[in-house]
mmCIF file of the C-alpha atoms, coordinates in Angstrom:
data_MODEL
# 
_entry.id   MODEL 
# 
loop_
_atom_site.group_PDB 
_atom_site.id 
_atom_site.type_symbol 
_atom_site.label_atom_id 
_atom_site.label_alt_id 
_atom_site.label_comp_id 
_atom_site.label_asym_id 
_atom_site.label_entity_id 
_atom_site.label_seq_id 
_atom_site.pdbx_PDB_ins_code 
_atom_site.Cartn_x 
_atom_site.Cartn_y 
_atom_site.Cartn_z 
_atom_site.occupancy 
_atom_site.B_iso_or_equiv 
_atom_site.pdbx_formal_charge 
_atom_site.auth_seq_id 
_atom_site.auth_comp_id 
_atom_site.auth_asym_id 
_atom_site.auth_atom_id 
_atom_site.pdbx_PDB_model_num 
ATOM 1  C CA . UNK A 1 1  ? -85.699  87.032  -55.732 1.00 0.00 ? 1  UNK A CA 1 
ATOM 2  C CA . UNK A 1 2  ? -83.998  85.927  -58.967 1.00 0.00 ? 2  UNK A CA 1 
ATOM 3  C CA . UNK A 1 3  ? -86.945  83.938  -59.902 1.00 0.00 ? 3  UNK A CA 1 
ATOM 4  C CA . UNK A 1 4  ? -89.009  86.942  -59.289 1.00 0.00 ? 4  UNK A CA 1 
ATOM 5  C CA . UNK A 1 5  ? -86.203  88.898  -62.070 1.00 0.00 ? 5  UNK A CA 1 
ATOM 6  C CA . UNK A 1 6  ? -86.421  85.703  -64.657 1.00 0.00 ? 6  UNK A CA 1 
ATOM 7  C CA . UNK A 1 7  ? -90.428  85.997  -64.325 1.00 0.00 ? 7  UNK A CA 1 
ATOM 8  C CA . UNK A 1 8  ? -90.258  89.515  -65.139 1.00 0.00 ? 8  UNK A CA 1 
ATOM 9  C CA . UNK A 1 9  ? -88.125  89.382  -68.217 1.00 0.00 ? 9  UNK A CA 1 
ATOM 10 C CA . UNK A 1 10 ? -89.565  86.735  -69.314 1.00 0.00 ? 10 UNK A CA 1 
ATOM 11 C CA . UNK A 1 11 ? -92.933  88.851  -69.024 1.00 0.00 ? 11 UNK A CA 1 
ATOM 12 C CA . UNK A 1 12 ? -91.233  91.955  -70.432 1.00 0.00 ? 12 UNK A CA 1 
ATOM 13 C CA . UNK A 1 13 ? -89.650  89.865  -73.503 1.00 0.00 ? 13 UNK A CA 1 
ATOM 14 C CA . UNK A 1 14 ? -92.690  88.158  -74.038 1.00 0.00 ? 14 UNK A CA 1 
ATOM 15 C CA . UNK A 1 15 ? -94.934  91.695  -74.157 1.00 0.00 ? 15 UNK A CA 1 
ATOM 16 C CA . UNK A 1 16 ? -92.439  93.375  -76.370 1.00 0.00 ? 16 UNK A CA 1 
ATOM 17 C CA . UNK A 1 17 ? -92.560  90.094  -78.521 1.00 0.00 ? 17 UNK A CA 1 
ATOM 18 C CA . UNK A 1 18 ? -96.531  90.039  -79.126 1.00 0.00 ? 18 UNK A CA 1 
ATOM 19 C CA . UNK A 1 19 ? -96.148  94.114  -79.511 1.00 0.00 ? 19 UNK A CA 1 
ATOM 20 C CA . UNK A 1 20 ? -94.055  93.952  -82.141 1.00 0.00 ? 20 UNK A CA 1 
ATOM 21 C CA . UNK A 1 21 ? -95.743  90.756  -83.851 1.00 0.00 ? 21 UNK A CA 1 
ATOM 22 C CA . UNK A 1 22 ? -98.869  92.754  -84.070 1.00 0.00 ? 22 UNK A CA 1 
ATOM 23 C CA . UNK A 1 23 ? -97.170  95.903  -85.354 1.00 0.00 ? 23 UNK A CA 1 
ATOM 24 C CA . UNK A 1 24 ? -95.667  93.707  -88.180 1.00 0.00 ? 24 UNK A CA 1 
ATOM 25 C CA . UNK A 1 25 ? -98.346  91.034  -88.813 1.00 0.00 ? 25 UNK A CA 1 
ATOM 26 C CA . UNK A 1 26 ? -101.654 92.467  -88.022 1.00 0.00 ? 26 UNK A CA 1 
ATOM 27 C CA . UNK A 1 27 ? -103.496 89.507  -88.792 1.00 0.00 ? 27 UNK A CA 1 
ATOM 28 C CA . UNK A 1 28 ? -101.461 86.963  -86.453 1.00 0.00 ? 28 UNK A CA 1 
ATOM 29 C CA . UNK A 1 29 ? -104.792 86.530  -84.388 1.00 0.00 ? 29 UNK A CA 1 
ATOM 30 C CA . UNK A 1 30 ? -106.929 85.514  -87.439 1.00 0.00 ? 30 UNK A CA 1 
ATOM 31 C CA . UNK A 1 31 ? -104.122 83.352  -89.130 1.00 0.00 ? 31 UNK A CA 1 
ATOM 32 C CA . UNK A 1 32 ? -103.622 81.590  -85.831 1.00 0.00 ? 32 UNK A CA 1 
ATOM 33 C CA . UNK A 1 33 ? -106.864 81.917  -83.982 1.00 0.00 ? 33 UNK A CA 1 
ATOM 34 C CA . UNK A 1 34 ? -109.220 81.468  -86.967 1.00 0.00 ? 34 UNK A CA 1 
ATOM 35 C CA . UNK A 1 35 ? -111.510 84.466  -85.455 1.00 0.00 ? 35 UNK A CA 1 
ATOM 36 C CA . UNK A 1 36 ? -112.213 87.520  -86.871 1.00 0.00 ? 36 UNK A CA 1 
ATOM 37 C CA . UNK A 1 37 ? -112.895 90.016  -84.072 1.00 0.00 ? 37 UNK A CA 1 
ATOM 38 C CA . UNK A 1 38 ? -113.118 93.301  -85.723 1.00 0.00 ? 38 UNK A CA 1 
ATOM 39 C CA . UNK A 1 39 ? -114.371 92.566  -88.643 1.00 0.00 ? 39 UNK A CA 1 
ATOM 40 C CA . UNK A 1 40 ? -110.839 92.764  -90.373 1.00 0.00 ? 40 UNK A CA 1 
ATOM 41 C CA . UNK A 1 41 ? -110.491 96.455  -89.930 1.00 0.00 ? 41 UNK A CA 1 
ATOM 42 C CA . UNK A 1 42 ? -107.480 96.430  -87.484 1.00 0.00 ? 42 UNK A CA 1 
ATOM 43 C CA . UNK A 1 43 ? -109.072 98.041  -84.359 1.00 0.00 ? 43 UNK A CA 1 
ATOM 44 C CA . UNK A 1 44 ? -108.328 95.019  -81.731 1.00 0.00 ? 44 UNK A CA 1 
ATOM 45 C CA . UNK A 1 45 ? -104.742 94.740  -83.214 1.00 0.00 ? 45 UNK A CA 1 
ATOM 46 C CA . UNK A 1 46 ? -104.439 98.878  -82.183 1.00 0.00 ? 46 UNK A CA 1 
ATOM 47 C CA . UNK A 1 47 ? -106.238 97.988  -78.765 1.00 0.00 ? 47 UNK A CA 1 
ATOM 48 C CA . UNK A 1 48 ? -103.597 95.185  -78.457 1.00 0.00 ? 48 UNK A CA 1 
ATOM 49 C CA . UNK A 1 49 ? -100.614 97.399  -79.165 1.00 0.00 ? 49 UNK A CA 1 
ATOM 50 C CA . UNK A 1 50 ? -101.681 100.191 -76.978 1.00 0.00 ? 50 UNK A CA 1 
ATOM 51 C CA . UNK A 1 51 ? -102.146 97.315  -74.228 1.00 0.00 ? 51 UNK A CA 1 
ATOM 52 C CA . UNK A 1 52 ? -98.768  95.790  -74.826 1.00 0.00 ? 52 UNK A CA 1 
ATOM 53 C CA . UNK A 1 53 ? -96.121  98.748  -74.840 1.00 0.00 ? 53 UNK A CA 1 
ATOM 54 C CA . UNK A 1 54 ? -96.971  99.803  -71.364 1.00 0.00 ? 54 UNK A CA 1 
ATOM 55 C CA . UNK A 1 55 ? -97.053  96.243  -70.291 1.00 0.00 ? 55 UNK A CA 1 
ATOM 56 C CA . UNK A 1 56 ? -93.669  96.060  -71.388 1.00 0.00 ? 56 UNK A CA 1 
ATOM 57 C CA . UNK A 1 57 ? -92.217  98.851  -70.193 1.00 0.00 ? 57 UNK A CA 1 
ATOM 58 C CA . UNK A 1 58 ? -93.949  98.480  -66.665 1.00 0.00 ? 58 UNK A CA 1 
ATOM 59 C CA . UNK A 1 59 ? -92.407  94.673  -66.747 1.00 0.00 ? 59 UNK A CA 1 
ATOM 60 C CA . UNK A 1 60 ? -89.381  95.929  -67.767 1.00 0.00 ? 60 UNK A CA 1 
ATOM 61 C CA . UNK A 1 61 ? -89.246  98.741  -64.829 1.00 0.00 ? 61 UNK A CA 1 
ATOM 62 C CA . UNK A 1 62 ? -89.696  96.077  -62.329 1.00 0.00 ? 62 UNK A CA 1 
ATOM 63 C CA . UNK A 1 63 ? -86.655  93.754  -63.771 1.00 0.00 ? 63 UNK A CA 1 
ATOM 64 C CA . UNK A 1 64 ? -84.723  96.439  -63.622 1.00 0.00 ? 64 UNK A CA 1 
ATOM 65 C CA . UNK A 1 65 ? -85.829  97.698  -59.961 1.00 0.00 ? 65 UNK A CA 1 
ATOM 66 C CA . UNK A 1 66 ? -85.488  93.360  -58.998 1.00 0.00 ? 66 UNK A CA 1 
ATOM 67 C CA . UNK A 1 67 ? -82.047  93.196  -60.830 1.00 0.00 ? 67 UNK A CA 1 
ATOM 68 C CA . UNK A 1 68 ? -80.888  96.593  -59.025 1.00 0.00 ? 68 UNK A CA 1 
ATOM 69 C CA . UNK A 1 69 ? -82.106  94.527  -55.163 1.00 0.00 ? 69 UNK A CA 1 
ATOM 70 C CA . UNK A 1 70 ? -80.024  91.826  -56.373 1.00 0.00 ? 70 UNK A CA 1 
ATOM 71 C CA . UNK A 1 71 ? -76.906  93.703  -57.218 1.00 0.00 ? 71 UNK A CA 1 
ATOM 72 C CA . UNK A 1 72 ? -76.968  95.823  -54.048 1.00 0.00 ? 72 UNK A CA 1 
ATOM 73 C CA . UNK A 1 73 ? -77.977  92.393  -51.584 1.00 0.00 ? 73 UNK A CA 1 
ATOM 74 C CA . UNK A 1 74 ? -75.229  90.840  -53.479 1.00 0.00 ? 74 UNK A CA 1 
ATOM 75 C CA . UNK A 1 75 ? -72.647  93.990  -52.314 1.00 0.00 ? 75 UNK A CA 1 
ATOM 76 C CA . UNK A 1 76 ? -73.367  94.626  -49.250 1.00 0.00 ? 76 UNK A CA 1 
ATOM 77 C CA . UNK A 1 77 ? -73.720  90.894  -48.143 1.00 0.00 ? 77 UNK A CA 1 
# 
């Protein structure tokens, strides 16, 4: 079960990471890719972001619902 918690920070951390990466530096894919999807006019970057926040919150939910398991199997036994 913590495994299962590290996996989904590490997922949650990782989403918010990328999310905020493309909200900053909108041409990360091109500079590190060397591909040009959308013809430089931003629209996979916005398809990316709006992919990525509720990614991160729904990884984020489940840490939280793992980490809550863990504290109450840790109480009770």
């Amino acid at each position: 079960m913590r495994t299962k918690f590290w996996i989904e920070v590490a997922l949650a951390a990782s989403s918010g990471f990328l999310c905020l990466l493309t909200l900053f530096w909108r041409d990360w894919i091109e500079a590190i890719f060397r591909v040009d999807p959308d013809g430089h006019n931003g629209a996979v970057e916005w398809i990316i972001v709006a992919a990525l926040v509720p990614a991160t919150a729904a990884f984020g939910v489940r840490a939280r619902v793992t980490w809550r398991r863990l504290a109450a199997d840790g109480l009770s036994g």
